[in-house]
C-alpha positions in Angstrom: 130.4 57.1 183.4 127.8 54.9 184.8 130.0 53.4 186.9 131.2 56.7 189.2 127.3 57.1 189.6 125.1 56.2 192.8 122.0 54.1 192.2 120.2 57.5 192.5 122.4 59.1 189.8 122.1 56.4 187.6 118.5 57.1 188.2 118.2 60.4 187.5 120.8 59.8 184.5 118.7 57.7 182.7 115.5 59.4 182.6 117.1 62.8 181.7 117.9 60.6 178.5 115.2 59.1 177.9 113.4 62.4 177.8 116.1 63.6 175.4 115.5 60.8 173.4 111.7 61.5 173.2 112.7 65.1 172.2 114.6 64.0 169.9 112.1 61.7 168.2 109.3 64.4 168.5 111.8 66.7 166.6 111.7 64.0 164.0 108.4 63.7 163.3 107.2 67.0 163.7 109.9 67.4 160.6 108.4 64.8 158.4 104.9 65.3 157.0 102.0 63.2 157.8 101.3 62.5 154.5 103.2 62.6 151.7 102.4 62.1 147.8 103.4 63.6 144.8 101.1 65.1 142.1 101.9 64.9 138.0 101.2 67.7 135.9 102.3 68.6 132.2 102.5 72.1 129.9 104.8 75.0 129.2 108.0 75.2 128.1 108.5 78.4 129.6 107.7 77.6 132.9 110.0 74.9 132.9 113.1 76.7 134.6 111.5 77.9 137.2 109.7 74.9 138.2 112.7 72.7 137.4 114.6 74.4 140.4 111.5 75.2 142.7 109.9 71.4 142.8 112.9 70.5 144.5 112.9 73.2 147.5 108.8 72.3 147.8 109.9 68.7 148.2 112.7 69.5 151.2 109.7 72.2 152.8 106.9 69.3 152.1 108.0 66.2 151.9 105.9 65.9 148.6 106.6 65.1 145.0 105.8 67.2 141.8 106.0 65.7 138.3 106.3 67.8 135.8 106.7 67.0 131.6 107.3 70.2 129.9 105.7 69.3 126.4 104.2 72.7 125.6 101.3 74.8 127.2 99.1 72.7 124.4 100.3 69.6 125.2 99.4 70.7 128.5 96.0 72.4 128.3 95.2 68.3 125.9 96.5 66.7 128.7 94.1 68.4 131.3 91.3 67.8 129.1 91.6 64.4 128.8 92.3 64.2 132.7 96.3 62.5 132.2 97.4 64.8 135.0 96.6 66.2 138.2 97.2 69.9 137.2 98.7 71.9 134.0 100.8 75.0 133.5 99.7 77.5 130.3 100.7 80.5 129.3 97.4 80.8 127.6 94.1 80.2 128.1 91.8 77.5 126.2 89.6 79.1 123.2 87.7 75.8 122.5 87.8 72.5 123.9 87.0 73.9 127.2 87.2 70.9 130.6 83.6 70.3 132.0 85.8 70.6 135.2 88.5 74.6 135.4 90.2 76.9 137.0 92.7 79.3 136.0 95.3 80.2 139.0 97.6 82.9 137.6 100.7 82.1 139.8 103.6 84.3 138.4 104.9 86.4 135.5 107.2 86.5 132.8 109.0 88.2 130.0 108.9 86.9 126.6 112.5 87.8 125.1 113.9 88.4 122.0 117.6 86.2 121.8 119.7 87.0 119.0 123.1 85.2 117.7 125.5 88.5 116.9 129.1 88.2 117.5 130.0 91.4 116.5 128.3 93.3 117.7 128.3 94.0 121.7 125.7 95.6 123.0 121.7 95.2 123.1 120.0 95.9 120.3 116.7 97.8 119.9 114.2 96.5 118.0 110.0 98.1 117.9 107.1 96.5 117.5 106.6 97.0 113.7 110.5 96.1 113.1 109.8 92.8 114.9 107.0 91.7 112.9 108.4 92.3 110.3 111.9 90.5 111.3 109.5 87.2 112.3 107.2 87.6 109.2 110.1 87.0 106.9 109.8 90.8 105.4 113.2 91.7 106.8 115.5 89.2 106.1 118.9 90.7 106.6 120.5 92.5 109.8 121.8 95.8 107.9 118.8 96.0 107.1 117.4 100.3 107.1 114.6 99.7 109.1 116.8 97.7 112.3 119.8 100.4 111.5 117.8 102.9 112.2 116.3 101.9 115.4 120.1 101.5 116.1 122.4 104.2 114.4 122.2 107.7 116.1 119.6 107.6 118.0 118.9 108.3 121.7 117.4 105.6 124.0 115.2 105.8 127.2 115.8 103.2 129.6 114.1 103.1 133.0 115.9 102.4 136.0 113.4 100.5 138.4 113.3 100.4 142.6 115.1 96.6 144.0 114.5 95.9 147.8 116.8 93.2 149.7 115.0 90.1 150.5 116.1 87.1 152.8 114.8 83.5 151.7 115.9 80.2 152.5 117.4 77.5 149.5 118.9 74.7 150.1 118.6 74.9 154.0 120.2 78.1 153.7 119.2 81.4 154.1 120.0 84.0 151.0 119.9 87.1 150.2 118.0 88.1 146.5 117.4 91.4 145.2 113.9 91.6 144.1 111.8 95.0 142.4 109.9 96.5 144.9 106.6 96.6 143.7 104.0 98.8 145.3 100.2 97.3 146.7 98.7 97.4 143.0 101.5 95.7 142.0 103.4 98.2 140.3 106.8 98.9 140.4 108.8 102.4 141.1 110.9 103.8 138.2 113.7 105.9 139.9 114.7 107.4 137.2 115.1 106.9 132.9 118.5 107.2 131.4 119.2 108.9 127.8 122.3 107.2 126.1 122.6 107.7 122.1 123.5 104.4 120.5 125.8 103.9 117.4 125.4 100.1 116.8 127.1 99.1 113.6 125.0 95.8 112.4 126.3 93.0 109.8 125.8 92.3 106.8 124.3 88.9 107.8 121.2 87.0 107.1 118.5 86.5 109.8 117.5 82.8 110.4 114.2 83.0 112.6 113.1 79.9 115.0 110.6 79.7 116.4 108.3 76.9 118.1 106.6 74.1 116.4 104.3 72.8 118.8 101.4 73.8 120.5 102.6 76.9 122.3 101.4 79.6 125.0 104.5 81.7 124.6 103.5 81.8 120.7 100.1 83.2 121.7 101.0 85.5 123.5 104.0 86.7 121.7 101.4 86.7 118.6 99.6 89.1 120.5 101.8 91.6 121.2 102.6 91.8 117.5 99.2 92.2 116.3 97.8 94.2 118.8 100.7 96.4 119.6 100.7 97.3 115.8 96.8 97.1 115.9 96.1 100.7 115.5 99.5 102.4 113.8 100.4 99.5 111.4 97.7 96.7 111.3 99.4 95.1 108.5 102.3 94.1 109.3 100.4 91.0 111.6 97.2 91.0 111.1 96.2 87.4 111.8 94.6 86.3 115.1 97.3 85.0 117.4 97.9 81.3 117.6 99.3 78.5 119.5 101.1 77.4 116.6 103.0 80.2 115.4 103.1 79.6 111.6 99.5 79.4 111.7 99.5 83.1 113.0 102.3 84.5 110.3 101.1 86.7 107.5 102.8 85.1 105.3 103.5 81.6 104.6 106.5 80.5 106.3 106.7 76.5 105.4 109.3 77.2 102.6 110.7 79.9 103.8 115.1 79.3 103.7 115.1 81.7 106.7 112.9 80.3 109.0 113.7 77.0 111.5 111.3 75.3 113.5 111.7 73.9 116.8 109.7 72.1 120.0 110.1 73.6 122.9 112.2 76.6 124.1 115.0 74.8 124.5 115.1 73.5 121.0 114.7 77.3 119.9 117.7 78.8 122.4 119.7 75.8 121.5 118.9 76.7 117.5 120.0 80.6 117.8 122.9 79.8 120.0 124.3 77.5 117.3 123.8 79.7 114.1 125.1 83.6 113.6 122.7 85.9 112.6 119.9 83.6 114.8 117.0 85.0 116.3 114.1 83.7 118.5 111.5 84.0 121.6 111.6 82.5 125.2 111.4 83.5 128.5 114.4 85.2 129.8 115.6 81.9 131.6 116.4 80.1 128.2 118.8 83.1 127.1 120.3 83.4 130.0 121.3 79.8 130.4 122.7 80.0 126.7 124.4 83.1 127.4 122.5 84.6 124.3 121.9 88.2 124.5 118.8 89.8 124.7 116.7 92.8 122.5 115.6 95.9 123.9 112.1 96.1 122.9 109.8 99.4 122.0 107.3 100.3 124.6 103.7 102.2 123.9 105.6 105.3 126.1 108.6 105.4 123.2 111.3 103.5 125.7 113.3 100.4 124.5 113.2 98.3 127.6 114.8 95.0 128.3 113.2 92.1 129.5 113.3 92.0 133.8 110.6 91.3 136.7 110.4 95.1 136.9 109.0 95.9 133.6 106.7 93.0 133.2 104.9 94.1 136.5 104.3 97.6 135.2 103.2 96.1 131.6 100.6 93.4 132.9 99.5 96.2 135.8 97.7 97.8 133.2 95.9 94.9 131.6 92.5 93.6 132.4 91.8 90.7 134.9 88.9 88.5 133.9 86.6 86.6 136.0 88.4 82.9 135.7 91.6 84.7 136.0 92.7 85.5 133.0 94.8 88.6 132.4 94.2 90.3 129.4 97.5 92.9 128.2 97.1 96.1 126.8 99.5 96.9 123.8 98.8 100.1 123.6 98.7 101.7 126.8 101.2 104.2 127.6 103.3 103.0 130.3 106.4 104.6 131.6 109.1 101.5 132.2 107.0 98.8 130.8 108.3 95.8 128.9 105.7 95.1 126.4 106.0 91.0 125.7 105.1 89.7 129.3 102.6 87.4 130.2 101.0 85.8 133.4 101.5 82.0 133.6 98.6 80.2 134.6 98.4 76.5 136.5 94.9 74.7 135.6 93.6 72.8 138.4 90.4 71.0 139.6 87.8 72.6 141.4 86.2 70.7 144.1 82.9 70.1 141.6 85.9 67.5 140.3 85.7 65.2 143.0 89.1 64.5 142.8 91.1 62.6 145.3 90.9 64.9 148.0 95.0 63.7 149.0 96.2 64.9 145.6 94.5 68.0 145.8 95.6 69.0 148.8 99.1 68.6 147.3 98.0 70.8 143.9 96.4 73.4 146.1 100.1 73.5 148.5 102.4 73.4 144.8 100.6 76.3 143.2 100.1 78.8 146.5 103.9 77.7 146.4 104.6 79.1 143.4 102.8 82.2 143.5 104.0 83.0 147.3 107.7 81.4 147.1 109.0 80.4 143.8 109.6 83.9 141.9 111.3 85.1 145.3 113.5 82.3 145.9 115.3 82.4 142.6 114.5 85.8 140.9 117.7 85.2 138.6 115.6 83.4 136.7 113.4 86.1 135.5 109.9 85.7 137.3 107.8 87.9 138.4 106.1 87.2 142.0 102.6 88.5 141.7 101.3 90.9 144.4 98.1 93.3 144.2 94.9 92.6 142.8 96.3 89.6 140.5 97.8 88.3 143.4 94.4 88.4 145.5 92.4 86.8 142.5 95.1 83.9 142.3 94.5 83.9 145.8 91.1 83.2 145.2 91.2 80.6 142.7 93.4 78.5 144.5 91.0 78.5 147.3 88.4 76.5 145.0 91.2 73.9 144.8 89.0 70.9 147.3 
């Protein structure tokens, strides 16, 4: 081409590509990140599926690395303490051994599910508060039981119908569409409607096996909590130990030689465990049944509904609990709330304050991972059963991330 060119063609050629070529090379850069380092953290189990695929879109948008061992939100909250890793995930918050050196950022939301193994019989099951405790503290030991059959034979079940809104994100490089609850400024989401169906669910014969988790475990606090304090005022016996992050420490009964009961560590351990044995039950977020195909209990509200675990129903539950000044949310069991699902929990990441002195590079990165997850993570894959936070518990996350220095 050069050659059919005057001198002052080949001129005017040449710079026109060489300005290209900048372009091009500005394009470059400008996509690459001045700085980039990755960041280890360690904790929950439950948080694990959403992190699992969400470190990997922050990676393309950042250029940074997250590394993340999912060894329990005690192993977690131990590792913090002893300052092994840049940041930690919980699903609970520290009752003793408290870091000279914390902040809790709540970053998003969950529901705790109940997966059972029941090939026979095909559709959800409804299970209440006082049913389930009594199911996981080895006082109901078989399916037919009459307390389960009757939450289950003839008898007509509210379920609410929640409000979704379209939402465009990008994964992958490409742009998706998700369908999302849409939740109002406090947070709260809008029931259109609540469905009446009567149920006839015929249950076996068949013995329960419980599992449940074995190490040091946010999701067993919390699920502890909803079954004491939702059967607090009614039916304080049935669980009337203080929750704990080891669950057979919280039973009211002792569990260790129990032929019904099989531990496990981690949530995967436990899905895995129900998946593989009929008549199985067990707790996780909604992620772990999902990915076993494992179905899921509706569960007993304080407003007399059997709702099933969704993004929807957690907002409405934790939008009437109590924020506390570190960020901490604390539920309320017994609050009447129309299309609430009663087991959810906010997820917290424990980070450094700038009283720390940490390496001011690293926190940078912790302070761009968790705003992250609270503003991208729930959105970009809301399959997997996370709730992005919005309202006031949004604005407090807000605010403890900023301390991140």
């Amino acid at each position: 081409c050069l050659n059919n060119l005057s001198q002052g063609g080949v001129m005017k050629f040449r710079k026109k590509m060489a300005v290209a070529a900048l372009a091009t090379t500005g394009l470059i850069l400008t996509s690459v990140p001045a700085y980039a380092g990755s960041i280890n953290g360690s904790g929950a189990t439950f948080a694990q599926p959403l992190i699992d695929v969400c470190k990997v879109e922050f990676t393309k948008d950042t250029g940074h690395t997250i590394n993340y061992t999912a060894g329990g939100s005690g192993k977690g909250r131990t590792d913090f303490s002893n300052n092994l890793v840049d940041f930690a995930a919980s699903d609970a918050v520290y009752t003793s051994g408290f870091p000279a050196h914390l902040e809790y950022a709540p970053v998003y939301a969950a529901p705790i599910a109940i997966f059972y193994n029941l090939p026979t019989v095909k559709e959800p099951i409804n299970i209440s508060a006082e049913t389930l405790a009594q199911i996981f503290g080895g006082e109901i030991t078989k399916w037919n039981d009459p307390r389960i059959v009757e939450e289950n034979q003839n008898v007509t079940i509210k379920t609410p119908v929640y409000k979704t809104k379209k939402e465009v994100v990008t994964v992958g490089g490409k742009k998706v569409t998700k369908t999302v609850p849409a939740l109002d400024k406090n947070g709260k989401p809008t029931v259109l409607r609540v469905n009446s169906k009567t149920v006839n669910i015929t249950l076996p014969n068949q013995a329960i096996t419980v599992y449940y988790r074995t190490d040091s475990s946010g999701t067993s606090e919390q699920f502890g909590k909803f079954l004491q304090g939702a059967n607090a005022v009614k039916n304080p016996g049935v669980w009337p130990k203080t929750a704990s992050g080891t669950f057979a420490n919280s039973t009211p009964r002792n569990i260790a030689n129990s032929f019904n009961f099989q531990g496990a560590s981690g949530s995967a351990l436990v899905a895995a465990g129900v998946k593989g044995k009929v008549g199985g039950i067990g707790y996780g977020e909604v992620s772990w049944a999902t990915d076993n195909k494992l179905p899921v209990a509706s569960i007993k509200n304080a407003a007399g509904e059997f709702v099933a675990p969704s993004a929807a129903g957690t907002s409405a539950f934790l939008g009437g609990g109590t924020i506390q000044a570190n960020g901490g949310l604390v539920a309320d069991y017994v609050k009447s709330i129309t299309g609430a699902y009663p087991i959810g929990t906010a997820s917290y990441g424990l980070v450094y304050p700038e009283s720390a002195k940490k390496d001011a590079e690293k926190q940078k990165i912790v302070a761009a991972w968790h705003t992250y997850l609270l503003e991208q993570c729930p959105k970009k894959f809301p399959e997997k059963g996370y709730v992005a936070l919005t309202g006031p518990l949004y604005d407090k996350a807000k605010a403890q991330i900023a301390k991140i220095k």
